[in-house]
N, C-alpha and C positions, 0 to 999 in steps of 0.2 A: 628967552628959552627956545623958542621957536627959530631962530635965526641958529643957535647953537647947532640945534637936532640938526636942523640942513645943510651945514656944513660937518658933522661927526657923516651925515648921511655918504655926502661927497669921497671922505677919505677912507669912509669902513670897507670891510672886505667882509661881507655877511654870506657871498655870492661865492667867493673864491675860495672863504672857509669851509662853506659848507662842501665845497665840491669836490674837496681835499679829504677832510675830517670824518664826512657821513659815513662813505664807506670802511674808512676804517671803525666809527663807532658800529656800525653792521657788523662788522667781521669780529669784534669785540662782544657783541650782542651774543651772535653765535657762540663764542667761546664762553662767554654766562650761561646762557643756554643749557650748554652740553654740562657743567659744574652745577646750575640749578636743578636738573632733570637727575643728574649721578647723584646728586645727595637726598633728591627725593626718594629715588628708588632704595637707594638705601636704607633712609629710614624710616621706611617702609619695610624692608626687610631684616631689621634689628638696629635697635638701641643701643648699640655696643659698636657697629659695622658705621652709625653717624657719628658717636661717638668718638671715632680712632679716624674716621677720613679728613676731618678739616685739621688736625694737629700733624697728621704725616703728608698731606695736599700742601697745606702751608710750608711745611719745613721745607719737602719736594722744591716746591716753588720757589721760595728762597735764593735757594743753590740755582735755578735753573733761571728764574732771574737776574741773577749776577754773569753768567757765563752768557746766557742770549742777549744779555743786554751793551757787555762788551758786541760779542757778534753785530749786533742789530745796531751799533752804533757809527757804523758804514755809512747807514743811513745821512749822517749829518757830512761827512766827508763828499758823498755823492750829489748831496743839497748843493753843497758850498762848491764844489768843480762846475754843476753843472747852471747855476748860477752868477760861475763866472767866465762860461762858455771854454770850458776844457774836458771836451768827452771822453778825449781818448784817457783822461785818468781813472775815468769810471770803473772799466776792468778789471784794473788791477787791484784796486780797492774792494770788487766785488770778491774777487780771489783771497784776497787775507782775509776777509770775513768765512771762507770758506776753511781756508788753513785752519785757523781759527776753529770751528768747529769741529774739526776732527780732533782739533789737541782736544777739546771739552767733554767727546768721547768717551776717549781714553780715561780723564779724571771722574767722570760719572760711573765708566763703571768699576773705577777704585773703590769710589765711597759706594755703590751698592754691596761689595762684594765685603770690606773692611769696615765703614760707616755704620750701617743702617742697626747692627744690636746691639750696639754699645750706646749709640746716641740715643734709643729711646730707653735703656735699661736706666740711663740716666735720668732721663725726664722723670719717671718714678709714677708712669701711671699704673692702674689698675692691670695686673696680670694678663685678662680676658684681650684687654686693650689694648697692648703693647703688643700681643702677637699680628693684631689686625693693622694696627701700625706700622710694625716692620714690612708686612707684607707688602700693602699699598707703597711705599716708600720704595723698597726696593725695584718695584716693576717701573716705576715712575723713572729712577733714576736708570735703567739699565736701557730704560727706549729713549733715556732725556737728548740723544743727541739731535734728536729728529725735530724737538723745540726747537733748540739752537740753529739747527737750522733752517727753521722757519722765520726766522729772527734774520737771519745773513739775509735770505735770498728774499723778503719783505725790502729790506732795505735798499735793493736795489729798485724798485717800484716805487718806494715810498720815497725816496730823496728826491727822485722826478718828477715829484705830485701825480701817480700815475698811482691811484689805491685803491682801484675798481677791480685790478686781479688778486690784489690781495682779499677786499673783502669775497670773491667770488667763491677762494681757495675755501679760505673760513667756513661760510656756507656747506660747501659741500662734506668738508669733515665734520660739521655738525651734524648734516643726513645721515651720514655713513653711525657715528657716534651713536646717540640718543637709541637706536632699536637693539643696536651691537649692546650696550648698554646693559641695558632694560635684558638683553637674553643672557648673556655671560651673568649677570648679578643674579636672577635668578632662575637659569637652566630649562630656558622655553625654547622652542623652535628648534629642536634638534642640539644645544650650546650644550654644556655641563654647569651645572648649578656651584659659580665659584665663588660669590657675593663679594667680598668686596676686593678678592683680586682679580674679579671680571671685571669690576668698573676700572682699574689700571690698566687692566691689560686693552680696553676698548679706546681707553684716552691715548697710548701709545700707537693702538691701529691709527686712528685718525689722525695722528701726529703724522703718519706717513703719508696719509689720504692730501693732507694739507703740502706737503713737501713734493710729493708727486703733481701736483696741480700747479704747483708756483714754477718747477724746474723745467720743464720742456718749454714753455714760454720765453725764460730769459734765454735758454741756447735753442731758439731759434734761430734762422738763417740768417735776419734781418739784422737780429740783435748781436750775430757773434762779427757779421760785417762790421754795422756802426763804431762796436766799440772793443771792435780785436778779440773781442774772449778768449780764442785759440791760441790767440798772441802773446799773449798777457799770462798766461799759467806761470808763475815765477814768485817767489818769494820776496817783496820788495820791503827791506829792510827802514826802508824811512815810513811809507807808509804805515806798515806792521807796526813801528817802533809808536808813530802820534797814533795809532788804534787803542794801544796800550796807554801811552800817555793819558788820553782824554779821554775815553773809553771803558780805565777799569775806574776811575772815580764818577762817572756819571754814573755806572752801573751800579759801584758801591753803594750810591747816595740812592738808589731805590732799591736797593739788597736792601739796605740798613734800617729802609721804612717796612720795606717787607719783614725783617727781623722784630724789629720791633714788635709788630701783632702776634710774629710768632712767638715771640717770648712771653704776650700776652696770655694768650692761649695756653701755653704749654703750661705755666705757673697759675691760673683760673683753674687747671684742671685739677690743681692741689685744694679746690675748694667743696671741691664734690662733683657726681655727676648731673645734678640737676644746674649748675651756672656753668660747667660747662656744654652742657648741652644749650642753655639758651645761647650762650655766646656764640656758640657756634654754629647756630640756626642763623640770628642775628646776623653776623659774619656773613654769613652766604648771600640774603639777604640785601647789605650794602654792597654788593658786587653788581646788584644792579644800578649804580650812580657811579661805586669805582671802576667798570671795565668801561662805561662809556668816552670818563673823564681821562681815561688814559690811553683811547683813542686815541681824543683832541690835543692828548700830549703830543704824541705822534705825530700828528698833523704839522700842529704848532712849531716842533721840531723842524721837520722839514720848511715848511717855510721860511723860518726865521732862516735858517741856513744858505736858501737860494734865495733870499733878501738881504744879506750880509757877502756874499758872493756876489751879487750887482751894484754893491756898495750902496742901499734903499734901504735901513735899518728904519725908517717911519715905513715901512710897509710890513716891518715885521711886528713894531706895536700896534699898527691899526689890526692887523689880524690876531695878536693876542687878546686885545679890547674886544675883538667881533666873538671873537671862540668862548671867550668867558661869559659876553650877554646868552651867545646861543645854550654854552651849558647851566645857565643859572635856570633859564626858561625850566628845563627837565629835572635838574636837581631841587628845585623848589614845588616842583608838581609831586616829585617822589615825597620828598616831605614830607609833605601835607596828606599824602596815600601812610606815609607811615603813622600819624599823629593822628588819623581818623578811624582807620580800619586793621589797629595793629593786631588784634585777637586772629583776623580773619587771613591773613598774609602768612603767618606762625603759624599756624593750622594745615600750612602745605606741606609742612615738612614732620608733621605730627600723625601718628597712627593711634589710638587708645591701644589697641590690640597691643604693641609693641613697643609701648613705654610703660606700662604698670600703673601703677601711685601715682608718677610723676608728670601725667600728660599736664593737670590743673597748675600744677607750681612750675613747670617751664613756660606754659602759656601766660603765666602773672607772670614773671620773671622777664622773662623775651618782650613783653610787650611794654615794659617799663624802660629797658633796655636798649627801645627801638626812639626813646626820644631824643635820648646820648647821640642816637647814631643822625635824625635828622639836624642838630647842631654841626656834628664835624663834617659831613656832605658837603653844607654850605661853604664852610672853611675851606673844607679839600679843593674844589674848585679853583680859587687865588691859586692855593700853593703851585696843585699841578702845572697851572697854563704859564707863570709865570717862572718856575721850575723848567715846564719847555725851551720858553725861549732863551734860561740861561746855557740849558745843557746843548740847542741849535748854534748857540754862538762858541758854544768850546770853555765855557764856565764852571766846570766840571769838580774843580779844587774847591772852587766855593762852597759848592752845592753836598760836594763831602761834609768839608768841617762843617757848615751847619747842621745836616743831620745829622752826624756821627755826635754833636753839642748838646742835639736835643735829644735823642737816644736815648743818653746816657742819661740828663738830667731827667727828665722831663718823662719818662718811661721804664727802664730798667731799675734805676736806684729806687723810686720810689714804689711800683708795685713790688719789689723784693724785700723792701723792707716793710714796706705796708702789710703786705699779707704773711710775712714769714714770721714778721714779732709784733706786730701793731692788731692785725686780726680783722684785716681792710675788708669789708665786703666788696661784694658780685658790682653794687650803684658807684660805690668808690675809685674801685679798680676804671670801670667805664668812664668816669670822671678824668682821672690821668690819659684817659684815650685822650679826647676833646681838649685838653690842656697842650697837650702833646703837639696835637695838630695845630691849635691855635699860637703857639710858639713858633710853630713852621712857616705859619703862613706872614705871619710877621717879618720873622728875618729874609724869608725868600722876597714878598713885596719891597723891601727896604733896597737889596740887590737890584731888582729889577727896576725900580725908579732912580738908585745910585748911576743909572745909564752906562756903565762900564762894558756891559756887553758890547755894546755899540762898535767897540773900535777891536774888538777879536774879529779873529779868523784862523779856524784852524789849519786850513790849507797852505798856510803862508807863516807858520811859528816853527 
């Protein structure tokens, strides 16, 4: 055993992941952060305003994860050039990621303008709720380009392993966020008391805070020398064309995870407001294990990519081995914070004042709720990292049809027919969560040991 350890010692990358990953889980921190801070003020400030933000935040996100996540999937083309010592393609790749976001623009502010009342008139919540819905949703989507583009211009840093200005960016749109926040929700410091279309409209300022931090850096002086920037303004139809290629199904395969919760959500809330309000206390909650772990995607990502670009594909598994031990460390400490102290955790996002009746049966609720959620943490972990290093290697087809497999099975059919004619509770529903992901993680482990990634390269298909 001991001869083992010292030789796993030899080949890990516990040093080079961290040095990659950290910041980005920093910059991810941050962005929890500013999402735990909005929904506490929130609900704080009505029942109705927590209520309506995690079901329109989510849908929001959804969409603007699909579109940033094409954008942001530069990232692996920049890995992969610049791991196989070809700079000058850097450029141009940074460019259709920008193209790129401006067509996403355009389509966000379609769906603000034609989307946003029909799709919650649909969902069939509560009157009160559906106004505060629309609203968040709309401002979200009318500033969504400013994500996406934080997603492009990220990827240029982050395919370099250079993720110390991205988490920097992060950071400071958090400062900016959190007091902006806290005034626009509710109307201190000279703001207007907008509640919950001040917390959109605070998350779009910082969306800008974070874009204006990241852009002056990459067209610097040094930066537009090395790799032409100026030069390179052009529409490169082969590149553009594999962005697309491999790009909208990697995106899709985390839209369709992200769909999933939202469809969870959105159909919980036909249960009442006291399970959706736990769920979605809950929810917020596991964002502190999921924005870490999708950090370490990120990371993982990039390297696998300039590990596959040097033709070193065992340097891309010793550092998916290394990112998995480091996040098990954190996601098994959060655990066991949730399975010991869950009354007291649910309590941050609880006011008596401004839940009625209901504070006692969301806090029984939520904290029963929260042991579902330390079971699929642990799972989530595999999936992601191993999820990374297929979608670093350009494995993107895969990684669709299987989520789009378990979706459907494993998530959609069964909470719609469980709760619409079956009569599924709030524990059940949660149950299909953890099923869900445990399906995932399976077939994704299965791909990544099948070793097929090994012999892609997107730069050269």
């Amino acid at each position: 055993m001991f001869k083992q350890w010292q030789k796993w010692r030899k080949k890990s990358r516990y040093r080079a992941v961290s040095g990659v990953c950290v910041p980005l889980v920093t910059g991810m921190a941050a962005t929890t952060v500013m999402e735990f801070t909005d929904r506490i003020f929130l609900s704080h400030y009505s029942v109705n305003a927590l209520s309506a933000v995690v079901p329109a935040g989510v849908t929001a996100f959804l969409i603007l994860c699909f579109l940033g996540g094409v954008a942001g999937y530069v990232s692996v083309f920049i890995a992969q050039y610049h791991g196989a010592g070809m700079p000058e393609k850097i450029g141009i790749t940074l460019w259709q990621g920008i193209f790129f976001t401006l067509l996403s623009g355009v389509i966000l502010l379609l769906i603000a303008c034609f989307v946003s009342t029909p799709l919650f008139i649909l969902v069939g919540h509560n009157p009160e709720i559906r106004v505060l819905e629309i609203q968040y949703f709309t401002i979200l989507c009318q500033g969504g380009m400013l994500h996406v583009a934080i997603q492009a211009l990220s990827g240029f840093f982050t395919g370099r392993g250079m993720t110390r200005p991205v988490m920097s960016a992060n950071i400071i749109g958090m400062v900016v966020n959190i007091p902006l926040n806290y005034a626009l929700i509710n109307g201190i410091w000279g703001m207007p008391e907008l509640g919950i279309r001040g917390a959109a409209i605070a998350t779009v300022v910082s969306w800008g805070v974070v874009v204006l931090c990241l852009a002056p850096p990459i067209f610097s002086r040094y930066f537009i020398l090395e790799f032409k920037l100026l030069e390179t303004i052009a529409l490169d139809r082969d590149i553009m064309g594999k962005l697309f290629k491999y790009g909208v199904p990697g995106a899709l395969q985390f839209s369709l995870d992200i769909f999933a919760f939202t469809f969870f959500i959105l159909i919980v809330g036909r249960m009442g407001i006291v399970p959706l309000a736990a769920s979605n206390i809950v929810i917020s909650i596991s964002s502190l294990a999921f924005m870490p772990a999708l950090g370490f995607s990120f990371g993982i990502s990039s390297m696998t990519g300039q590990a596959l670009g040097k033709g070193r594909p065992e340097e891309a598994r010793a550092a998916a081995w290394s990112g998995i031990h480091l996040l098990m460390l954190y996601t098994m400490s959060l655990g066991v914070l949730f399975l010991c102290a869950p009354e007291t955790i649910i309590s941050f996002f609880m006011k008596k004042g401004t839940m009625g009746g209901s504070y006692e049966e969301i806090l029984r609720v939520g904290s029963i709720i929260l042991r579902f959620v330390t079971v699929y943490i642990l799972l989530d972990v595999f999936y992601m990292i191993f999820a990374a290093v297929l979608k670093g290697a350009g494995d993107t087809r895969f990684l669709l049809l299987a989520i789009s497999a378990a979706t459907l099975s494993c998530m959609l059919i069964p909470l719609f027919v469980g709760i619409t004619y079956w009569g599924m509770g709030i524990y059940a529903a949660w149950g299909c969560v953890v099923f869900f992901i445990g399906i995932l993680c399976l077939l994704i482990s299965w791909r990544y040991h099948n070793g097929k990634w090994e012999q892609m390269l997107v730069i050269r298909n």
